[in-house]
C-alpha positions as CSV (number, residue, x, y, z in Angstrom):
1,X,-25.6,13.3,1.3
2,X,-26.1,13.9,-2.4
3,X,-25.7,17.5,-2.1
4,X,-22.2,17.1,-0.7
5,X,-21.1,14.9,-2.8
6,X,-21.6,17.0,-5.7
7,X,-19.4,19.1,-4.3
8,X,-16.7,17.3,-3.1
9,X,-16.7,14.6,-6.3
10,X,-15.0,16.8,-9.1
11,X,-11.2,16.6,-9.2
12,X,-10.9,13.5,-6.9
13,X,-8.8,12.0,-9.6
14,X,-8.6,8.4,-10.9
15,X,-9.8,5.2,-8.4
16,X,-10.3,6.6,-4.6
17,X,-13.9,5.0,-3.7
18,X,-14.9,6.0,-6.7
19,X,-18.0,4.3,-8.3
20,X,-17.4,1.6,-10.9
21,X,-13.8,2.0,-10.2
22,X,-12.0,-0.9,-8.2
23,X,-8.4,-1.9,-7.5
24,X,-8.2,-3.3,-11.2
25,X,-8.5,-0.3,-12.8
26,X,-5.2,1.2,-11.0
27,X,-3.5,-1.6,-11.8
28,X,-4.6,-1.4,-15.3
29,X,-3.5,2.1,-15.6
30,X,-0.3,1.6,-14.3
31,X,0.4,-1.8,-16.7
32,X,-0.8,0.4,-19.5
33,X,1.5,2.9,-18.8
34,X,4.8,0.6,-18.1
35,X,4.0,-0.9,-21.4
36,X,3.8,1.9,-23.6
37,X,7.3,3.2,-21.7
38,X,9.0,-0.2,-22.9
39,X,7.7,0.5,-27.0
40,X,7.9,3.9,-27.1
41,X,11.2,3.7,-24.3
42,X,10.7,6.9,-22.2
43,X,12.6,7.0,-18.8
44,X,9.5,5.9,-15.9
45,X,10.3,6.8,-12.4
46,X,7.5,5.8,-9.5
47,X,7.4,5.8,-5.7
48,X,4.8,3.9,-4.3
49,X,3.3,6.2,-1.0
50,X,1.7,3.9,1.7
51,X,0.6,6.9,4.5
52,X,0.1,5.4,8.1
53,X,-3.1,5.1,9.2
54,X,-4.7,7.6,7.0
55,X,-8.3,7.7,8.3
56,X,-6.8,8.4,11.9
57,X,-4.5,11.6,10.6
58,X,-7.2,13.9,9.0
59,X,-7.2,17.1,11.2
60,X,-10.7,18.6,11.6
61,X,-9.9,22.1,11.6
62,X,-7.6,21.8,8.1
63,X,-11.0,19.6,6.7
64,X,-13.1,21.9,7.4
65,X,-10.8,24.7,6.2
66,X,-11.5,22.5,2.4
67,X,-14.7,22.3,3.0
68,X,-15.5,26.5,3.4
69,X,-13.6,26.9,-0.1
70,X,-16.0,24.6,-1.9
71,X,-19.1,26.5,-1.4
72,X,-21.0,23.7,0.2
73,X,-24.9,24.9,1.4
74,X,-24.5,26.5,5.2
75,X,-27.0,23.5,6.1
76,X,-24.5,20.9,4.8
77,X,-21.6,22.4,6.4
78,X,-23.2,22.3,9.7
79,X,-24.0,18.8,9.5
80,X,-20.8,18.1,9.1
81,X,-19.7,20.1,12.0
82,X,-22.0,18.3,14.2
83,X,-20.6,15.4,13.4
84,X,-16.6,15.6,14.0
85,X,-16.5,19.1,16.1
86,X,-16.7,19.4,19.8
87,X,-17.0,15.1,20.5
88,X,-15.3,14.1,23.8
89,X,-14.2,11.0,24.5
90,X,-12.3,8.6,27.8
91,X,-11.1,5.2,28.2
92,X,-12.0,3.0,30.8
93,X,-9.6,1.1,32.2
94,X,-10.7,-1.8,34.7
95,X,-14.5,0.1,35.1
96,X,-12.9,3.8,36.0
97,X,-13.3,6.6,33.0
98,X,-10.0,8.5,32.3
99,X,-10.8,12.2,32.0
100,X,-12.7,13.6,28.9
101,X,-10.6,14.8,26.3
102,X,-11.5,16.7,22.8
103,X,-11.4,14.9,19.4
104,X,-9.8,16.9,16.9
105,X,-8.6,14.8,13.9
106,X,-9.8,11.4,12.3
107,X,-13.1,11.0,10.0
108,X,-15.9,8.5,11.7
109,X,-15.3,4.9,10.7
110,X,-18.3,3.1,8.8
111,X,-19.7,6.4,7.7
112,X,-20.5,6.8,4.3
113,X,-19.1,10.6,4.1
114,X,-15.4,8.8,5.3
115,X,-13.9,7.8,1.8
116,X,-15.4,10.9,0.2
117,X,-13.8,13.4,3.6
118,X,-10.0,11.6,2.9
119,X,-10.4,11.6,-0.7
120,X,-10.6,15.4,-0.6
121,X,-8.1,16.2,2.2
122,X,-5.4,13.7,0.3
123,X,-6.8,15.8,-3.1
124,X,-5.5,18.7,-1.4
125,X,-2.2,17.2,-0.7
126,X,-0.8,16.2,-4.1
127,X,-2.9,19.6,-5.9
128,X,0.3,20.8,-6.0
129,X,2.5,18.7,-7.9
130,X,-0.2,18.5,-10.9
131,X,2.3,20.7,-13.2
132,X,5.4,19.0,-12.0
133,X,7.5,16.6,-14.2
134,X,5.3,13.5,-14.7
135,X,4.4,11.5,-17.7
136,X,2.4,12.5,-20.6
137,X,-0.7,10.6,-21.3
138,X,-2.8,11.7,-24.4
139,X,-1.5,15.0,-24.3
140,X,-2.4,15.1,-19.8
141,X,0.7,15.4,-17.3
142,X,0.4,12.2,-14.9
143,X,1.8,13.1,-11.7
144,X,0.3,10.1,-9.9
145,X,-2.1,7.3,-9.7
146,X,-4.4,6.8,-6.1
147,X,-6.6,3.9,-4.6
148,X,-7.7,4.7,-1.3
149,X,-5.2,5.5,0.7
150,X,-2.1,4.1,-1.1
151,X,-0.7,6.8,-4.2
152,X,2.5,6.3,-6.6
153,X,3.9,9.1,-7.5
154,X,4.8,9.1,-11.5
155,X,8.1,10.7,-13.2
156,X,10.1,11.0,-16.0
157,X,13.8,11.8,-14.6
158,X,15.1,10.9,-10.5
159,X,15.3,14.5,-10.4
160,X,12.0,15.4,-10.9
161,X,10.5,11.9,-8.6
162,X,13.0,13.7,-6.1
163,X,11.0,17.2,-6.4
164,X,7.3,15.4,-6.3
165,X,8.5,13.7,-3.2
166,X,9.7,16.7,-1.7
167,X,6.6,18.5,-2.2
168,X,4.3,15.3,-1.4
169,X,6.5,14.9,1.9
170,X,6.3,18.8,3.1
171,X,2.1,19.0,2.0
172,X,1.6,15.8,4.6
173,X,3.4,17.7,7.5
174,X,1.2,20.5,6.6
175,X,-1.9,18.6,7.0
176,X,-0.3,16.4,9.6
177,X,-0.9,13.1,7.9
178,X,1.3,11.9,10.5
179,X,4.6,12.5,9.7
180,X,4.9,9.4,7.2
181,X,5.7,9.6,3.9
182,X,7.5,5.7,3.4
183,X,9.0,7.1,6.2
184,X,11.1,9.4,4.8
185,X,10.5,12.5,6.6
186,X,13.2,14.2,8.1
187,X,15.3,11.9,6.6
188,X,17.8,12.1,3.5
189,X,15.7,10.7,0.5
190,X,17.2,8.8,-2.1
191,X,16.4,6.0,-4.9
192,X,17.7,2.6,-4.4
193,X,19.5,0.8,-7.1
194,X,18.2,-2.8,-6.0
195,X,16.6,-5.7,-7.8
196,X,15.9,-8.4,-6.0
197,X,14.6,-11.8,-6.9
198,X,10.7,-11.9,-6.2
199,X,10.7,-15.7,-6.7
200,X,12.7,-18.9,-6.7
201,X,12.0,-23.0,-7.8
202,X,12.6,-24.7,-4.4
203,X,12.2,-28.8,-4.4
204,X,10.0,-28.0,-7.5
205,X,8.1,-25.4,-6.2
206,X,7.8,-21.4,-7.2
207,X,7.9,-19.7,-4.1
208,X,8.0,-15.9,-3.6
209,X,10.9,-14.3,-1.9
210,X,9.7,-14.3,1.7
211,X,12.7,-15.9,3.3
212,X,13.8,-19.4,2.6
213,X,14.6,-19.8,6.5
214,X,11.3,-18.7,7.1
215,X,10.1,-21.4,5.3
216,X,11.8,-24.1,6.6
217,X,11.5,-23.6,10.0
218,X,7.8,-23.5,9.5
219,X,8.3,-26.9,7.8
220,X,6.7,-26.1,4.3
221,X,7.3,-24.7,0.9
222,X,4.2,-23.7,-0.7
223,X,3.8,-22.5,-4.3
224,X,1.4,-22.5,-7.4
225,X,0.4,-26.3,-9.3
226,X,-1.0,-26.3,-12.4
227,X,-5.1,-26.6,-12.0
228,X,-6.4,-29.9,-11.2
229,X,-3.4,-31.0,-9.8
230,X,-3.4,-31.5,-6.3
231,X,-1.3,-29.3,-4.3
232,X,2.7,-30.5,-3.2
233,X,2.8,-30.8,0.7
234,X,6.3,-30.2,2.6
235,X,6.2,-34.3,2.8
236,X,6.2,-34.6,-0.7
237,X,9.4,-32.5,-1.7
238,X,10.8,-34.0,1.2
239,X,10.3,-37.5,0.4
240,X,11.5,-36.9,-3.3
241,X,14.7,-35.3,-1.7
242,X,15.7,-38.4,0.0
243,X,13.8,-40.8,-2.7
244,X,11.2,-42.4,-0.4
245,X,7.7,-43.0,-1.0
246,X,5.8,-40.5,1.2
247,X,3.5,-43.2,2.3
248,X,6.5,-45.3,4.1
249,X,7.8,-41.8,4.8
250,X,7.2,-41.5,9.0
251,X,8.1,-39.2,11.7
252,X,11.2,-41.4,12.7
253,X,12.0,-41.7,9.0
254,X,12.7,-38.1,8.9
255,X,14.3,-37.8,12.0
256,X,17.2,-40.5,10.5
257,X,17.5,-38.0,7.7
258,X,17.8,-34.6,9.4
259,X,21.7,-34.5,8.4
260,X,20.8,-34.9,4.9
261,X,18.2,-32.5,4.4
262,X,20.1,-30.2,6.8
263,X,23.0,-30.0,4.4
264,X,20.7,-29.3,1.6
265,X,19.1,-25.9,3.3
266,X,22.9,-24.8,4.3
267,X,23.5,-25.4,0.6
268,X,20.6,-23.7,-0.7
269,X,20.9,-20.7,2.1
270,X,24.5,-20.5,0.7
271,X,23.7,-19.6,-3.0
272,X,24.3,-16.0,-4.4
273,X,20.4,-15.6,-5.3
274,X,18.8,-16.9,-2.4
């Protein structure tokens, strides 16, 4: 296992299973970088890349194609083999086996070679858009920063995000990482110029911006309090609303009040930022 990961570790860039490296560091990297755009006001461009079901889309016979250019021992190699080529597999349905068909694409789940197998096929994918128009970082072009299966692509014009896109989009049809790049393949690409409000005060309450309907008709508003101070229920911004104790505040209570705080949600529903 050691002997393969020597030769599959160098150039798997940044925080992809990597040891010592977690979520945090990506984040890190990217803050970092957004912060020295605001000082130093360069022109940041990023597309976040979310591929669908990565572990099920590697195709054995491009992996393996990888793995013969990286000189891996002939032992090695054929361990590998053994373990993803010629595996059949059926599905029963109510005690009867459908017939036997070949596996040809997807890396084992729980095995320890996985992460390391779609590190190197994704590696493979975005090799090309190293020299591309990214950001320079000490004197290094930054095309991208990757955590597992989830990549944002990193430029410093819309024309050149529009070109790594392009080139990230037609690499995953080559390697058939099923056909999704955010869902923009074989579609017209282009950058949306929207800002939306990520969270609103609501009876007190910070909420994020996951639907205010949604909230209601689930019958509560939840947000942050400040620590040590118990949590706001639904019943609590709700008795405030209509300034009555929540302990006298009962089931029927509310029911004599539904006008009331009906009008208040159409109200609220109605603003420009909701």
């Amino acid at each position: 296992m050691t002997r393969i990961r020597s030769k599959t570790r160098p150039g798997i860039g940044e925080s992809r299973f990597v040891p010592n490296k977690r979520t945090r560091n990506a984040i890190f990297t990217l803050s970092m970088l957004m912060e020295r755009a605001v000082e130093v006001q360069p022109d940041v461009y990023l597309c976040f890349i979310d591929y669908s079901k990565a572990l099920d889309k590697v195709k054995h016979s491009e992996l393996f194609g990888i793995l013969d250019q990286l000189n891996i021992d002939g032992k090695d190699l054929r361990i590998l083999r053994n373990l993803y080529w010629e595996k059949m597999a059926a599905i029963r349905i109510d005690g009867e086996y459908t017939g036997f068909t070949e596996i040809k694409r997807g890396v084992r789940q729980s095995c320890v070679l996985s992460p390391d197998l779609l590190n190197l096929y994704s590696e493979v994918i975005l090799r090309n858009i190293t020299d591309m128009g990214g950001v320079k970082v000490g004197g290094r072009n930054s095309t991208n920063l990757k955590y597992a299966d989830d990549t944002v692509l990193i430029a410093n014009s819309q024309e050149n995000l529009h070109a790594l896109l392009s080139v990230v989009t037609y690499e995953s049809e080559k390697k058939k990482t099923n056909e999704e790049v955010l869902r923009l393949t074989d579609t017209d690409r282009s950058l949306l110029r929207l800002l939306r409000k990520r969270q609103m005060e609501f009876f007190g309450q910070i909420n994020r911006h996951d639907g205010l309907e949604k909230l209601m008709l689930h019958g509560k508003v939840e947000g942050r309090c400040a620590r040590g101070q118990q949590r706001q229920t639904f019943m609590d911004s709700l008795s405030r609303f209509i300034n009555t104790p929540n302990k006298s505040l009962s089931k029927l209570d509310i029911f004599r009040q539904t006008e009331a705080w009906k009008s208040l949600i159409v109200d609220v529903c109605a603003r420009p930022d909701t």
